[in-house]
N, C-alpha and C positions, 0 to 999 in steps of 0.2 A: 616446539611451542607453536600452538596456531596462531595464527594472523586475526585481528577484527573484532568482533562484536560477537557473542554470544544469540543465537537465533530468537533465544527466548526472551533476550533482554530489547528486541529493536521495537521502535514503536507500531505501533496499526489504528486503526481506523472501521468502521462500519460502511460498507459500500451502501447508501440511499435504494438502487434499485433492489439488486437480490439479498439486501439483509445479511451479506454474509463479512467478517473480518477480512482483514487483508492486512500483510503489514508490509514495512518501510520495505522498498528496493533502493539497489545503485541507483537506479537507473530516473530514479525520482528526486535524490539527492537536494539538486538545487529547490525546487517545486512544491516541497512534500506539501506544505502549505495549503498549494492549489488543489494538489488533487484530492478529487470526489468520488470519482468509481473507479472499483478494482477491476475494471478492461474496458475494451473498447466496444463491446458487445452490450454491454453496463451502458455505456455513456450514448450509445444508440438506444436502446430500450426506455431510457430514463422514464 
């Protein structure tokens, strides 16, 4: 049986800079809220 959350069921978002989707990571977990760009390449560029 796999573990989690189905990939196509996690939420996402529209990154502002390059117009592209992105969805939920771990690693956003607490956050998701906050965040606005899907890298940090994005969030320099703004």
């Amino acid at each position: 049986m796999p573990n989690g959350v189905d990939k196509a069921n996690l939420p996402s978002k529209t990154c502002p800079a390059c117009h592209r989707p992105f969805a939920w990571r771990k690693k956003w977990a607490r956050d998701w809220e906050q965040v606005v760009y899907c890298s940090g390449a994005c969030r320099k560029k703004r």
